[in-house]
Structures are given as C-alpha cells and as structure tokens.
C-alpha positions as CSV (number, residue, x, y, z in Angstrom):
1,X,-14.5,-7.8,-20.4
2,X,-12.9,-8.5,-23.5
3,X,-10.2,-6.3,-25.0
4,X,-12.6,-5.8,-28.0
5,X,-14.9,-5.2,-25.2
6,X,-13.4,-2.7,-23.4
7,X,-12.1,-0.6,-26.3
8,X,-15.8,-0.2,-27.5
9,X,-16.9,1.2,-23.9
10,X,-13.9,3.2,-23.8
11,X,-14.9,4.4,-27.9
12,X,-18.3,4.9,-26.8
13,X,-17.5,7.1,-23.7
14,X,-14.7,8.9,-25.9
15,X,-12.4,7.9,-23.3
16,X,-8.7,7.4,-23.5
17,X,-6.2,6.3,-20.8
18,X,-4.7,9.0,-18.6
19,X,-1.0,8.2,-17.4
20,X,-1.3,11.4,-15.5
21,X,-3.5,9.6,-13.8
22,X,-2.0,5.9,-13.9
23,X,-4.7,4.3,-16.3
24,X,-4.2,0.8,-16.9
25,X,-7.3,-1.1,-17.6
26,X,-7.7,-5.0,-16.6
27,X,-8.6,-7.5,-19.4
28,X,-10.6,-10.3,-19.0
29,X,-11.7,-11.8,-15.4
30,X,-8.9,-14.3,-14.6
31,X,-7.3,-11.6,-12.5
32,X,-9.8,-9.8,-11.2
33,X,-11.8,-13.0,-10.1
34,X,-8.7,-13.9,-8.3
35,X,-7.9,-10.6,-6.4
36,X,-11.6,-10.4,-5.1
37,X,-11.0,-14.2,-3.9
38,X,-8.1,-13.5,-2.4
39,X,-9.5,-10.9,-0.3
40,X,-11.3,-12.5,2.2
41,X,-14.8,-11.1,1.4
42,X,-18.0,-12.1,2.8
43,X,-21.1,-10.6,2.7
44,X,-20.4,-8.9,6.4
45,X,-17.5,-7.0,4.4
46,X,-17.7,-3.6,3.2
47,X,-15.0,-3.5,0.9
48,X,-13.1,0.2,-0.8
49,X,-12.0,0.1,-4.6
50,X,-9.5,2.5,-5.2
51,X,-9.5,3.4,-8.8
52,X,-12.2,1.0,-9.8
53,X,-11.5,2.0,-13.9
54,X,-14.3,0.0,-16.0
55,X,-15.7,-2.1,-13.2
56,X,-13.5,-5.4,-14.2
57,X,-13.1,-6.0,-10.4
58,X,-15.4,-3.5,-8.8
59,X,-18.3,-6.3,-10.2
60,X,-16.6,-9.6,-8.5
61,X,-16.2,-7.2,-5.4
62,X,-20.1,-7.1,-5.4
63,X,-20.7,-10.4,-5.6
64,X,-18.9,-11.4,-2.7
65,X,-18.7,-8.3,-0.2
66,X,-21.6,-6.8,1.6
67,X,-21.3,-3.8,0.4
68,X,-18.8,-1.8,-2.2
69,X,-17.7,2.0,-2.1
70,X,-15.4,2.8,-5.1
71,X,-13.7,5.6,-5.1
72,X,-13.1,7.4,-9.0
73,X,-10.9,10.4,-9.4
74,X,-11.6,10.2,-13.3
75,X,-15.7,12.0,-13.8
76,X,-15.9,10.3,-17.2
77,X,-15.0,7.2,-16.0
78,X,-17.7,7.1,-13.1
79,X,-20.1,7.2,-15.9
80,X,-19.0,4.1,-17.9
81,X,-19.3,2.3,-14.4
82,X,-23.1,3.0,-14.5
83,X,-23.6,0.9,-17.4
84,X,-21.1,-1.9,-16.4
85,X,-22.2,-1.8,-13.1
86,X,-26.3,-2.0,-14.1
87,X,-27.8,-4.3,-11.9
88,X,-25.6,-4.3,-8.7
89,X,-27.6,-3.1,-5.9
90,X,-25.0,-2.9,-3.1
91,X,-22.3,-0.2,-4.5
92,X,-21.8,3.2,-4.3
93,X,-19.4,5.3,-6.6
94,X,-17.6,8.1,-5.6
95,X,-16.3,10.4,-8.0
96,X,-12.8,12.1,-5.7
97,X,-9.8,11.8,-4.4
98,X,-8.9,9.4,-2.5
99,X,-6.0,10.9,-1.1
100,X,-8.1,14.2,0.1
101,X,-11.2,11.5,1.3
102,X,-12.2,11.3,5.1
103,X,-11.9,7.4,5.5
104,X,-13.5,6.8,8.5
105,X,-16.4,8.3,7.1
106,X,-16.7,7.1,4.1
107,X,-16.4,3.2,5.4
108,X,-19.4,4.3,8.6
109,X,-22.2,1.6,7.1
110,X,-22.4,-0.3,10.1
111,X,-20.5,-3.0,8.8
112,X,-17.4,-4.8,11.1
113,X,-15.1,-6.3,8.5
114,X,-13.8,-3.4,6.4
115,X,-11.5,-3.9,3.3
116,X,-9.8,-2.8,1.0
117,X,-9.6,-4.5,-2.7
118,X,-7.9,-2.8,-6.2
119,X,-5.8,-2.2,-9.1
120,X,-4.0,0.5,-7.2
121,X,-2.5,3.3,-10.2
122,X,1.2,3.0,-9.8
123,X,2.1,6.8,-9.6
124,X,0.1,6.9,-6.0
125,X,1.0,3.6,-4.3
126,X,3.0,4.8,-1.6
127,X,0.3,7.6,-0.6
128,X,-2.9,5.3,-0.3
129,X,-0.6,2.2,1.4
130,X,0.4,5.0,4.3
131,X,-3.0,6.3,4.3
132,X,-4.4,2.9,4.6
133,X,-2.0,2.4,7.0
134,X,-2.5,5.2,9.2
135,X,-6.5,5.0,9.4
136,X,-6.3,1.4,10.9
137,X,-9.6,0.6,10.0
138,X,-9.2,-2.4,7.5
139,X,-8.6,-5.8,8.2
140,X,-6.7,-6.1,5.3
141,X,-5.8,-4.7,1.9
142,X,-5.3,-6.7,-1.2
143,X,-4.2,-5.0,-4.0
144,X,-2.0,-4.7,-7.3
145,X,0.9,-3.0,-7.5
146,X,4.3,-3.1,-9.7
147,X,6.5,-6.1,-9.0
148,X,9.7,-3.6,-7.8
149,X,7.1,-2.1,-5.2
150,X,6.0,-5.5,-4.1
151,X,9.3,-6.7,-3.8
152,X,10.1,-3.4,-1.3
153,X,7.4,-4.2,0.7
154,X,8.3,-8.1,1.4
155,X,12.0,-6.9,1.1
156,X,14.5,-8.9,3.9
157,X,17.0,-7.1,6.1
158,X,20.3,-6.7,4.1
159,X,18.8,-6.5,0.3
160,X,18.9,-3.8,-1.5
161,X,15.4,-3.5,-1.7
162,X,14.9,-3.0,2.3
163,X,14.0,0.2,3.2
164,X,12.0,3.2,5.4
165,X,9.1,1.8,3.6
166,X,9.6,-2.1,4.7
167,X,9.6,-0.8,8.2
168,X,6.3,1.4,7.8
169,X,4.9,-1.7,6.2
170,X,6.2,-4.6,8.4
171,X,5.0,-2.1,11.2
172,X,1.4,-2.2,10.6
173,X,1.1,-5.6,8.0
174,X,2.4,-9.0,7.3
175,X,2.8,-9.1,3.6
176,X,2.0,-12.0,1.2
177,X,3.0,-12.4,-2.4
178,X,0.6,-13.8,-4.3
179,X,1.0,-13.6,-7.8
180,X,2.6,-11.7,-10.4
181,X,0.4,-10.5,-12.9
182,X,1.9,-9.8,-16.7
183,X,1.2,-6.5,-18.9
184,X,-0.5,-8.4,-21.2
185,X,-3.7,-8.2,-19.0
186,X,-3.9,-4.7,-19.1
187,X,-4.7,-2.0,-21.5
188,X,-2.8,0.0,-22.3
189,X,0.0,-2.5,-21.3
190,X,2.3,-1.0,-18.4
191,X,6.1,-1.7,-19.2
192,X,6.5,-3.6,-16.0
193,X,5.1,-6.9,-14.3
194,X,2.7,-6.5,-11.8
195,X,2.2,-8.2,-8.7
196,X,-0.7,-9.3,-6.4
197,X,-0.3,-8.2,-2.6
198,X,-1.7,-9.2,0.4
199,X,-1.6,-7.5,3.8
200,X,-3.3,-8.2,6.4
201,X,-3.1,-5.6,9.6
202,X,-2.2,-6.0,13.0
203,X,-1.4,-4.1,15.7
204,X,1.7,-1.8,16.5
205,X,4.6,-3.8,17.4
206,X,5.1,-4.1,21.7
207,X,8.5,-3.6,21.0
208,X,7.9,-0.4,19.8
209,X,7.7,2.3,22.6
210,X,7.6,5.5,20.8
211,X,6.2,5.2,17.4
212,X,7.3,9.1,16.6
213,X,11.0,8.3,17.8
214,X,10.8,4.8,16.1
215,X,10.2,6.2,12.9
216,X,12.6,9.3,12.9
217,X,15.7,6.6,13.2
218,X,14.7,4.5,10.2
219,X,14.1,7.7,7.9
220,X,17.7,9.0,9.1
221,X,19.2,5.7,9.2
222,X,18.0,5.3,5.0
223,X,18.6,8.7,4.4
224,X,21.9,8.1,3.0
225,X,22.3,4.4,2.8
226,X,26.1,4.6,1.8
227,X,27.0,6.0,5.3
228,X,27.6,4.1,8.4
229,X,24.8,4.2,10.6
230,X,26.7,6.6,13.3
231,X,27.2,8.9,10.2
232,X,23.5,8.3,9.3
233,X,22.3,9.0,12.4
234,X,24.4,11.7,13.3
235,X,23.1,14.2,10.3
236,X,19.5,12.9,11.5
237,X,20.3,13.7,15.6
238,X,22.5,16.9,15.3
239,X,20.7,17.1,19.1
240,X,23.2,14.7,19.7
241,X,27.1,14.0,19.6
242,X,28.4,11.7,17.4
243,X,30.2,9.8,20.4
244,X,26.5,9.8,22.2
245,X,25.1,8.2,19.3
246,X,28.2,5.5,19.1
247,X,27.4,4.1,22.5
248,X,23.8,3.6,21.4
249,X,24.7,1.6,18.7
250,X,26.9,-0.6,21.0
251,X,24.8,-0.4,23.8
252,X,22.5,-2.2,21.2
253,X,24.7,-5.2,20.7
254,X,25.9,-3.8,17.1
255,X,29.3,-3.4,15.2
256,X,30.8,-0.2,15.1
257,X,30.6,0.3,11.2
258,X,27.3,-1.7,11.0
259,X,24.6,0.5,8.1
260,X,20.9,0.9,8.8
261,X,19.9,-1.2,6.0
262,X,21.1,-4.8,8.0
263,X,18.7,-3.8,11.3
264,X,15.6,-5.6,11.2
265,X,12.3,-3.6,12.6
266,X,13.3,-5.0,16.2
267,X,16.7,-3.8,15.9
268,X,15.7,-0.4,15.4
269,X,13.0,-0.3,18.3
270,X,16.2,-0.7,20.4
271,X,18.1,1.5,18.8
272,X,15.3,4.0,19.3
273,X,15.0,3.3,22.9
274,X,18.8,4.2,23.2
275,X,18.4,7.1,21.4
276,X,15.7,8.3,23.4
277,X,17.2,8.0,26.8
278,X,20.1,10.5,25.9
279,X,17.3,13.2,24.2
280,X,16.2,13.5,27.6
C-alpha cells in the first residue's frame, strides 16, 4: 500500500493514528514482504499478528502461513482490515487485547508450527516479548521493534545496554538482527529507527536449576547498577548477611568489587546456586 494509498483508507474509515496506542502504519511492501520471509512460514504454520494495523503484513502472512489469527486492540481498525483483507480465506481477526488474551487458546487449530509475525507498537514491547516468552508455544517470533530495544535484547555482557531483560531473553531465545528499518516506511513517521528481530525459542537453560531464584538475582543484581554486586545483592537478600553473600560471590570464582552488569546468564546460574544453598 501506497502512502497515497493508505491515507485514503485511513480518510475513508475517518481514522487517525493513535500514539496512545502506538500507531505507526507500514508503507509499501519491501518490509513487510521481508518480515513474513523472514519468519519461517509454511503452510503447516499458524502464525499470530500482533497489531496487524491496515493489513500491510497481515496479507504476506496469508500467503505463506497455514493459517493467520491477528489480534486488533483498535475496533475501527478491524474494519478497514475487512476490505484490505477481501479475498483471504485462511485469517481470523480478533478485535482485543492481547495482553488480557488466553494464548494457548487462541493458537488450538490443530496446527504444530506456531508463530509469531508483527509490527509490534513500541509502548508494549516488553509485555507481549515476556508473554510470548512465558507461554512457550511458538517456535519463534519475528517482529519489529525500536532499534535501542533491539540492541537490549542482543546486548553483550559489560555494555551498557545489558540488562534484566537480556537475561529473560537470552533465557528463552537466541536473537538475530536482521535489519534496521528507517521511519520513512511508516506513517506517521516514529522519531526512531526500527529494527527487524528474530528469535527463535529453545528450552530453559540446564544450567539453570531454579528459574524463580535465577531470576530474583538478575533483578536485584540491575536494580541499582552503580552498586557493587554484594551491595546489589544485599538490598535484594536482606534474608541474608552481607558477609554470606560475599563468599557466594567468591565461591563463584568472582572479584570482590565485580557489578552485575559483567555476569553473563551462566555466571548468574552459579551465583544463584550459591545463593540458594545459604537460604536454606
């Protein structure tokens, strides 16, 4: 769809762009073409859209997947994707939340490769990629997101960019990079670059025993990212002492003043493991 093109839908369906709801509507099919190809669809896929907008995607998604299910929050919206969806036999739209949606019931079409496949609105990212996360039903997710998101997510031990979130994603994903997408092929256009993700799902970790504990010393370990991890720690594990928490930072191999933000996802299943033998 043309800019020209889109404008007149949007004129016609007296729609204008929320950014309440993180509106940004793809032009053209350069980029849409080439996040449903990077995808990995076939037609034994049933793939989720997450804020399908207009359809620029959602209609490449149906030409390669088995089956579509795109989920609208925006009830004016799920009407313009009646008339650019005409024709496509193998989609159902879904005017809700996906946030406050039942995932395992809404992907339960007897299909074995589930997906996911979108232009995800910026303002709920980190939501729907935990969400995702935590139903472990798709194979992988291929999305767009900003660039300083995309950059969290792929983000090495050490950078500034490494964080809670890495971890959460490095713990159920490997992440790809795939392009960066600029805001000339939206509209409205966003003020930031956008980039194309990949992740593809895999199992927990075996080095991670508890996946409660796990979690509860990355949070407190980024919690305050100037302090030393003993510090860090320490306001996270007020169970413990702050000498207890020392000797499970050495115990671990570490430096005395090391910070959180160095430890790679290994690192801290140790670390956990130390921690968990002095909580009893």
């Amino acid at each position: 769809m043309t800019e020209k093109e889109l404008r007149s839908l949007l004129a016609r369906y007296g729609l204008r762009t929320s950014k309440s709801l993180g509106q940004n509507f793809l032009i053209g099919d350069e980029i849409p073409g080439f996040v449903a190809d990077s995808a990995g669809l076939t037609k034994q896929t049933h793939v989720l859209e997450i804020g399908p907008g207009t359809g620029a995607m959602t209609r490449f998604l149906c030409e390669r997947a088995g089956f579509v299910t795109a989920v609208e929050l925006d009830a004016k919206l799920t009407a313009a994707l009646t008339e650019t969806l005409a024709g496509a036999g193998n989609i159902e739209i879904i005017r809700g939340d996906i946030l406050k949606t039942n995932l395992a019931e809404l992907m339960s079409r007897g299909y074995g490769d589930l997906r996911v496949c979108a232009n995800l609105p910026y303002n709920i990212t980190s939501p729907v990629l935990a969400m995702l996360f935590a139903s472990r039903l798709f194979a992988s997710i291929t999305v767009m997101v900003q660039r300083e998101v995309a950059l969290r997510l792929a983000a090495k031990p050490g950078t500034p960019d490494y964080g809670s979130f890495t971890l959460l994603t490095r713990y159920n994903a490997d992440v790809s990079l795939l392009r960066d997408v600029p805001p000339t092929a939206f509209l409205p256009p966003p003020q930031v670059t956008s980039t194309v993700i990949r992740l593809d799902t895999h199992a927990p970790p075996d080095c991670v025993r508890d996946e409660k504990l796990f979690f509860r010393t990355v949070r407190a370990s980024f919690a305050q990212r100037r302090k030393t991890l003993a510090n860090a720690l320490s306001a996270g594990f007020t169970e413990l002492s702050k000498p207890e928490i020392e000797a499970a930072i050495a115990e671990c191999g570490l430096p005395p003043l090391v910070r959180g933000e160095t430890l790679s996802l290994e690192a801290f299943a140790g670390l956990a493991d130390r921690l968990s033998a002095r909580l009893g």
